[in-house]
C-alpha positions in Angstrom: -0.4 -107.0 -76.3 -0.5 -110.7 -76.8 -2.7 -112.8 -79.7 -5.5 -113.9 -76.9 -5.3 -110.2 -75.7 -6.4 -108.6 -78.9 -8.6 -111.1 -79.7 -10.4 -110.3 -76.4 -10.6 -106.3 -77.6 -12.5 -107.3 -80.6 -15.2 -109.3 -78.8 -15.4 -106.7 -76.4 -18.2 -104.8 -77.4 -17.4 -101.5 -75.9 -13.6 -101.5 -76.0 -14.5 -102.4 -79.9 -16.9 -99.7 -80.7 -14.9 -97.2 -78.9 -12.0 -97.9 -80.4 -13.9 -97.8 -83.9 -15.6 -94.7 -83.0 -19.6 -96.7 -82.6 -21.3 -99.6 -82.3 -20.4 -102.3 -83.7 -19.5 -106.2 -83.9 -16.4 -108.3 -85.6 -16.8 -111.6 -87.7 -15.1 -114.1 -90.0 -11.8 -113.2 -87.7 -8.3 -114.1 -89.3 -5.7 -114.6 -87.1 -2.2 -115.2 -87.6 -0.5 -115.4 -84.0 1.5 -112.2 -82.8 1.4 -111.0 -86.5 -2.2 -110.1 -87.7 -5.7 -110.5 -86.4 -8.3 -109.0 -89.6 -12.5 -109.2 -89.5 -15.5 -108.1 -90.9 -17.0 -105.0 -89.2 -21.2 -105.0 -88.4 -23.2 -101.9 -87.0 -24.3 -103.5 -83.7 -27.5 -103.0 -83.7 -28.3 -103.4 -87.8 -26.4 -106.4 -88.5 -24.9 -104.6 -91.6 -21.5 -105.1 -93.4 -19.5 -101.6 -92.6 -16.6 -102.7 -93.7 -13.1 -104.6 -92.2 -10.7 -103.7 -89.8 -7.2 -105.7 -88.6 -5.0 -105.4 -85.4 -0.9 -105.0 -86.6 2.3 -106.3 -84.9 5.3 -104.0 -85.5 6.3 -106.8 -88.3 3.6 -106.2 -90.2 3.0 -102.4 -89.7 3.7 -101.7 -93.3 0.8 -103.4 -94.5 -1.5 -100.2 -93.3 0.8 -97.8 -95.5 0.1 -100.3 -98.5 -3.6 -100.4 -97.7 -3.3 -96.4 -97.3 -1.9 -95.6 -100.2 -3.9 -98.2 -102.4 -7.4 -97.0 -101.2 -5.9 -93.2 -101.9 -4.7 -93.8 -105.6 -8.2 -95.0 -106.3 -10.6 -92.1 -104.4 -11.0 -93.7 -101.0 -9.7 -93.6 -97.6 -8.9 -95.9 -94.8 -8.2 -95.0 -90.7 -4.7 -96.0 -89.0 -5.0 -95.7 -85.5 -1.9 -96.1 -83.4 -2.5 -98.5 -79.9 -0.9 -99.0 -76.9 2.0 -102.0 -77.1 3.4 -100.8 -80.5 0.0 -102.2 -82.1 -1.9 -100.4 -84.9 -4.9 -100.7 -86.0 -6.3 -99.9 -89.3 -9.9 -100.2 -91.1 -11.9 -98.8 -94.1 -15.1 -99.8 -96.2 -15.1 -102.8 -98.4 -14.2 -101.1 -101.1 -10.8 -100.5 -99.6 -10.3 -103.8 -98.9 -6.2 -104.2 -99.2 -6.6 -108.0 -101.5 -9.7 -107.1 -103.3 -10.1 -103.7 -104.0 -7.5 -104.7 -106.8 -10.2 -107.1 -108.7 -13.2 -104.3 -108.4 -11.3 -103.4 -111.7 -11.9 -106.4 -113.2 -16.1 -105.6 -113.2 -15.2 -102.6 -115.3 -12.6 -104.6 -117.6 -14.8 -108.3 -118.3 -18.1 -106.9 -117.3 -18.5 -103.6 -119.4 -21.7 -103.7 -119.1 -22.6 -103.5 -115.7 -24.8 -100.6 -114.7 -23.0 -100.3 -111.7 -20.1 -101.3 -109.0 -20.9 -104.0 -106.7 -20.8 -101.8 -103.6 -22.4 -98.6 -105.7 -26.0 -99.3 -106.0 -28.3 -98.2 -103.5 -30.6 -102.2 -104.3 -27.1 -103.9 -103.3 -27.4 -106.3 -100.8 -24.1 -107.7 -98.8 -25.1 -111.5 -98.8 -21.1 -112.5 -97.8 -17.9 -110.8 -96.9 -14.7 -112.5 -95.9 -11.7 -109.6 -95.6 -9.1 -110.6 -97.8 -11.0 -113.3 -99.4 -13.8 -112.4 -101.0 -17.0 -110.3 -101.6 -20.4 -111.6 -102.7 -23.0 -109.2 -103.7 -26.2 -109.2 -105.2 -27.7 -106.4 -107.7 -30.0 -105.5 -110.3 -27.5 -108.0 -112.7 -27.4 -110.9 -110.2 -25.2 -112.5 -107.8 -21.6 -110.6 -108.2 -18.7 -112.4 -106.6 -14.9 -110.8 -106.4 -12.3 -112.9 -104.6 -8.8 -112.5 -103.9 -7.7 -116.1 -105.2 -8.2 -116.8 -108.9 -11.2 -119.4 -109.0 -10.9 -123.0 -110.2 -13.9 -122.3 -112.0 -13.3 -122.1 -115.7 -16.0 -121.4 -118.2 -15.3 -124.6 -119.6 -15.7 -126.4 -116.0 -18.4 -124.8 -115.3 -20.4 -125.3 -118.1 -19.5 -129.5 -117.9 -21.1 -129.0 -114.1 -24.0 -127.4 -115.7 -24.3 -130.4 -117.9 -25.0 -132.7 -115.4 -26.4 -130.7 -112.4 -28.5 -127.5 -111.9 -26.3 -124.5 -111.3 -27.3 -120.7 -111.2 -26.4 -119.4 -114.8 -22.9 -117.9 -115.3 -24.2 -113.9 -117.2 -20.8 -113.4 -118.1 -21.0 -113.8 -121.6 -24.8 -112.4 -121.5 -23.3 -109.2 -119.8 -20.5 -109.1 -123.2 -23.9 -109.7 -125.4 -26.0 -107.5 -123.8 -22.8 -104.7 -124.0 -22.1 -105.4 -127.3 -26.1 -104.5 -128.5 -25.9 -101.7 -126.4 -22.5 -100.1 -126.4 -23.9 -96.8 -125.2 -25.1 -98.2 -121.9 -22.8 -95.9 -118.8 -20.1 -98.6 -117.8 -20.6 -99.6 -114.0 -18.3 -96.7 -112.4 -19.5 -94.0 -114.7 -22.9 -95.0 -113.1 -22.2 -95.4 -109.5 -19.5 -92.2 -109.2 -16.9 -94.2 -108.1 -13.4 -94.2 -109.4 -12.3 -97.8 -111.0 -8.7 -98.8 -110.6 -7.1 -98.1 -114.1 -6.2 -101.1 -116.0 -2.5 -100.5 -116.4 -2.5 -100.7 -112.0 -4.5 -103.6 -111.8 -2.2 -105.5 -113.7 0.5 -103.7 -111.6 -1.4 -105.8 -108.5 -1.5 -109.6 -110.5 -5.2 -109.0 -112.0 -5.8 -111.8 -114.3 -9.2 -111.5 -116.2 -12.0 -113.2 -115.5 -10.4 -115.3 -112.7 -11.3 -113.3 -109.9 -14.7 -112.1 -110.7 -17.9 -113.6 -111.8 -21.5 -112.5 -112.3 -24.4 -115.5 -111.5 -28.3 -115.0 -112.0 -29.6 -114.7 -108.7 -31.4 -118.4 -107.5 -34.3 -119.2 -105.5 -35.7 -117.7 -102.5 -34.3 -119.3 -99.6 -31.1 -122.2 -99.3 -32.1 -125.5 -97.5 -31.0 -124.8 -94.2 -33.2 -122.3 -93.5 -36.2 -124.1 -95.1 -37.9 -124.9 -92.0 -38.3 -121.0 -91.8 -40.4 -120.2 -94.3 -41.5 -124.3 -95.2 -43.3 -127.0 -93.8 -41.1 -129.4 -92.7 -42.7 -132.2 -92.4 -44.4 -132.2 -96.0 -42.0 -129.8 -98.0 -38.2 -129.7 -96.4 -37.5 -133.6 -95.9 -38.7 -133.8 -99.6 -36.1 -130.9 -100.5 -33.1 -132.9 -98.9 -33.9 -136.1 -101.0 -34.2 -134.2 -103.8 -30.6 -132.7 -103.2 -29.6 -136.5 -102.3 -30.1 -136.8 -105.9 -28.8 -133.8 -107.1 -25.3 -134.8 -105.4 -25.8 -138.0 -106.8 -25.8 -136.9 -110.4 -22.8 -134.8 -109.6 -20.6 -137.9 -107.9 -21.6 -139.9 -111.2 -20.9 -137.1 -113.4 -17.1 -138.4 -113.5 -17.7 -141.0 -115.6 -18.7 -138.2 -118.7 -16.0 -135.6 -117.3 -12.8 -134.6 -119.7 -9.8 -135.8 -119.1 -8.4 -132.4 -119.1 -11.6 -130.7 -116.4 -10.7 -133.7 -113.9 -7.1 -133.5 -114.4 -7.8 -129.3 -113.2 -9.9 -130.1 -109.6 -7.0 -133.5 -108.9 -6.1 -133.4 -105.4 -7.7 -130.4 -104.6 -9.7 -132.0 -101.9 -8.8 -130.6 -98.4 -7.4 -132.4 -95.4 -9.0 -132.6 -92.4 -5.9 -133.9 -90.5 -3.9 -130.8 -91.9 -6.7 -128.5 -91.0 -7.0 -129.4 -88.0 -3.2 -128.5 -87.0 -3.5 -125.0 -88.8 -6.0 -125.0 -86.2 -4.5 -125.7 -83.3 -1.3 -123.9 -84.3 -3.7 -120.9 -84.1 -5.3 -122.0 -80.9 -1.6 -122.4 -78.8 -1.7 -118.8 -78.4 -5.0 -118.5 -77.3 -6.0 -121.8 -75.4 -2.7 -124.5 -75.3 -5.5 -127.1 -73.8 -7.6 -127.1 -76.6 -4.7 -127.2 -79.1 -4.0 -130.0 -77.8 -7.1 -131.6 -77.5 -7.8 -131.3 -81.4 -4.3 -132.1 -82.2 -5.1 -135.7 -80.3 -8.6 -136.4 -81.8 -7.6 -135.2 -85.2 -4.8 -138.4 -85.0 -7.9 -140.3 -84.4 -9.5 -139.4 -87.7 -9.0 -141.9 -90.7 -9.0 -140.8 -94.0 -10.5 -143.1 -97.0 -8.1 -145.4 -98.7 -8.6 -146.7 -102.1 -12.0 -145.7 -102.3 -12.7 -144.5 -105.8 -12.6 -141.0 -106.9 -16.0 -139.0 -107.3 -16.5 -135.8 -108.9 -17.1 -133.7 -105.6 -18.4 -130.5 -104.5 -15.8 -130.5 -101.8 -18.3 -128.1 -99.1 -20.8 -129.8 -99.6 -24.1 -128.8 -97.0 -27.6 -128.0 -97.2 -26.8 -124.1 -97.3 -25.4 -125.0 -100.7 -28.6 -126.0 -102.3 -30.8 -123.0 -103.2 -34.5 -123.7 -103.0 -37.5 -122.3 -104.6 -40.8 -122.3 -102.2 -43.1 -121.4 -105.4 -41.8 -124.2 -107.9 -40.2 -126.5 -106.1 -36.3 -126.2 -108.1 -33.0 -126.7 -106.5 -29.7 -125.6 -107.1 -26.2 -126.3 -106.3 -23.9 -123.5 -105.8 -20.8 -122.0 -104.4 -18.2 -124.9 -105.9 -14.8 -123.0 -105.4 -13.8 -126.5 -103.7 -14.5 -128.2 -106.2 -12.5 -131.4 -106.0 -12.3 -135.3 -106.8 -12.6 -137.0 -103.8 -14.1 -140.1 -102.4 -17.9 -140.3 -102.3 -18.0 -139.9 -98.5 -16.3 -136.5 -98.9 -19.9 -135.2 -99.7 -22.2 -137.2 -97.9 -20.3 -136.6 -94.6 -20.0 -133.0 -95.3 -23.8 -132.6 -95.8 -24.7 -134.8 -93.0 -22.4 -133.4 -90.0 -25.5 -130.5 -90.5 -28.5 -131.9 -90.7 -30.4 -133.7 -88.1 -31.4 -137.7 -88.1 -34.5 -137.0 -90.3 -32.8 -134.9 -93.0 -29.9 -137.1 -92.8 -31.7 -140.1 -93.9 -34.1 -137.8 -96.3 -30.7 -137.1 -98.0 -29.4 -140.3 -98.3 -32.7 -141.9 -99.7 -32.3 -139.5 -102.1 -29.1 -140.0 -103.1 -29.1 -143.9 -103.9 -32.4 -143.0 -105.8 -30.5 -140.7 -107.9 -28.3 -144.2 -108.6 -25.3 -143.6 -106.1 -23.7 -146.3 -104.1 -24.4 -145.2 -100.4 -21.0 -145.7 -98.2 -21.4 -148.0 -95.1 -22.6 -146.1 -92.1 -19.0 -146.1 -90.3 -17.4 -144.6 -93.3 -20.2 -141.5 -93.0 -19.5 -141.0 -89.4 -15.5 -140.8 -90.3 -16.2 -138.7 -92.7 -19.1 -136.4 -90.7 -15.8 -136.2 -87.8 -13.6 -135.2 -90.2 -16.2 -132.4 -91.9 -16.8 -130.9 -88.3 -13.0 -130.9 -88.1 -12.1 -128.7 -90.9 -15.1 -126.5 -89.6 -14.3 -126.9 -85.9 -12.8 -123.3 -85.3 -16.1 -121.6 -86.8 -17.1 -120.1 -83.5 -13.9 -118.1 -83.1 -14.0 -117.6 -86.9 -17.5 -115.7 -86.4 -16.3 -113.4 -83.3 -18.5 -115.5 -80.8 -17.9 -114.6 -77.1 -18.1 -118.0 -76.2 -15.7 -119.4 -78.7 -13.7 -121.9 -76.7 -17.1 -123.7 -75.5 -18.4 -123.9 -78.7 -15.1 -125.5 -79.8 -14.8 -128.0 -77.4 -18.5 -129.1 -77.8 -17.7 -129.2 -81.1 -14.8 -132.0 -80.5 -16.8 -133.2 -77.9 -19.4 -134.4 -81.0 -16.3 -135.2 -83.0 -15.4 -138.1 -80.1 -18.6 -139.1 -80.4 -18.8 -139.8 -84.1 -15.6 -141.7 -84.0 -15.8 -143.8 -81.0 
């Protein structure tokens, strides 16, 4: 079985659910050709997280021991199930997954005082999952993230991007408080029944503490790109993307007051579109050689900013990163694990390749009101083709049927923007 062959099992509803034993749906796909394909796992007709499962080459056939026998030293189980062409397929809930189960144990370590695991309270609601990436939760405490990669995101940092913008508030050293008054509170695994990884194996597996697991107070009601459904547009959403026009504003300027030592941490962190875009298509020659080369030829078309000065940048910048809310009228920024100095236009295209004309120029009214220099319109269209780039493989990245239209529509508007 070929890479475009098992990729065509997992969005194959049936085949899919029979081979996972009921109904159910894949997303945020990984692939890596003819070694690896890993997603999420939804019930079918629920929408709900269930868990992850990945399709195994013979080269990487170990990995489902490893997984095995991690999820059975800590109370839990995963399934291996052997398929035709010398493939095997294993899966289990999140808490078995194989890159972060191994952080879970950092809750129980920095967080004493949670009243629970993130996957052990019955309020717990799934609000992402990436497999092998990272897990983010919210519960009675707030907004509990775990991710594979340590995060850029020192205390230090992120109180400096607190200074200057509006961020949910880190409870981490509220949780040691709050532990420390109480030290007979049940420690999060004694609560939920679930077995922590002891401390002695998580540093076994690389566990540094407090770099793969944070707890945030839980923001708003609603992020901006889904404030037409519950807002007026006209008199209330427009309004919300000038305000976060000057919210990114604040941030870009924020450079001039940032340590030496915080912007020296996020230098050249800033992704490249260019560079994306062939991880892309090196992904996309095993499963459609046309449109590899069809992004590998518009990519080359992309210029990147050149002596343009550096601005302290969010680095994913988009109205789903500004939390909203309805009742009072505050905004947030959140999710800054890219994090980066990068030319203005970094943002502002970013935010713009999703938003339509109206919120577009809402956004940018805001954002010379907030006392920004507003790049010339041809550098924001660069910049919009090179955002939509880096994001260009999204469809397949979601387990949509119809991936390889949605990807070429997507250069198709690429073409467009840098004509």
């Amino acid at each position: 079985m070929n890479t475009l062959e098992a990729l065509n099992l997992l969005l194959d509803g049936p085949r899919l659910s029979e081979l996972y034993g009921r109904d159910v749906r894949v997303n945020r796909l990984r692939i890596k050709p003819e070694v690896s394909i890993i997603a999420s796992v939804k019930d079918a007709h629920t929408d709900a997280e269930l868990g992850w499962m990945r399709l195994l080459w013979p080269v990487s056939h170990s990995k489902a021991r490893k997984a095995s026998q991690q999820a059975e030293a800590n109370g839990y189980s995963t399934v291996i199930r052997e398929m035709s062409d010398g493939l095997i397929c294993d899966s289990g809930p999140i808490a078995t997954d194989p890159a972060l189960l191994p952080y879970f144990a950092e809750l129980g370590t920095i967080y004493p005082s949670l009243p629970f695991h993130p996957l052990g309270s019955e309020n717990a609601q799934i609000l992402r999952y990436n497999p092998l990436r990272r897990l983010v939760v919210r519960n009675e405490l707030g907004v509990v993230r775990v991710q594979a990669n340590p995060s850029v995101l020192t205390h230090e940092l992120y109180t400096f991007l607190e200074s200057i913008v509006p961020l949910p508030e880190r409870m981490d050293t509220r949780t040691h408080s709050i532990h420390h008054a109480n030290p007979h509170m049940p420690s999060a695994y004694d609560y939920a029944g679930v077995v922590p990884m002891p401390a002695e194996s998580a540093g076994k597996y690389g566990v540094n503490t407090g770099q793969h697991a944070s707890v945030l107070a839980y923001c708003g009601n609603s992020d901006l790109s889904a404030c037409d459904n519950i807002l007026d547009r006209d008199t209330v959403c427009l309004a919300y993307h000038y305000d976060a026009g000057r919210l990114f504003a604040g941030l870009h300027l924020g450079i001039a007051v940032m340590p030496p030592r915080l912007a020296s941490a996020v230098t050249g962190r800033a992704s490249n579109p260019r560079r994306q875009a062939m991880a892309h298509a090196g992904i996309l020659e095993y499963l459609s050689a046309s449109t590899a080369r069809r992004m590998r030829d518009i990519a080359s078309s992309i210029s990147l900013p050149s002596g343009s000065p550096l601005m302290l940048s969010h680095g994913d910048a988009s109205p789903d990163q500004v939390l909203i809310e309805g009742s009072t009228g505050r905004l947030w920024l959140t999710d800054f694990d890219r994090v980066c100095l990068a030319p203005a236009t970094k943002d502002v295209g970013s935010y713009i390749a999703e938003c339509d004309e109206e919120q577009a120029e809402a956004f940018l009214s805001g954002y010379a009101a907030g006392g920004a220099y507003v790049p010339a319109l041809a550098d924001i269209r660069m910049a919009q083709a090179a955002s939509l780039m880096e994001r260009a493989v999204e469809p397949l990245r979601t387990g949509d049927p119809l991936w390889h239209h949605s990807i070429n529509t997507r250069l198709d508007r690429i073409e467009e923007l840098i004509r």
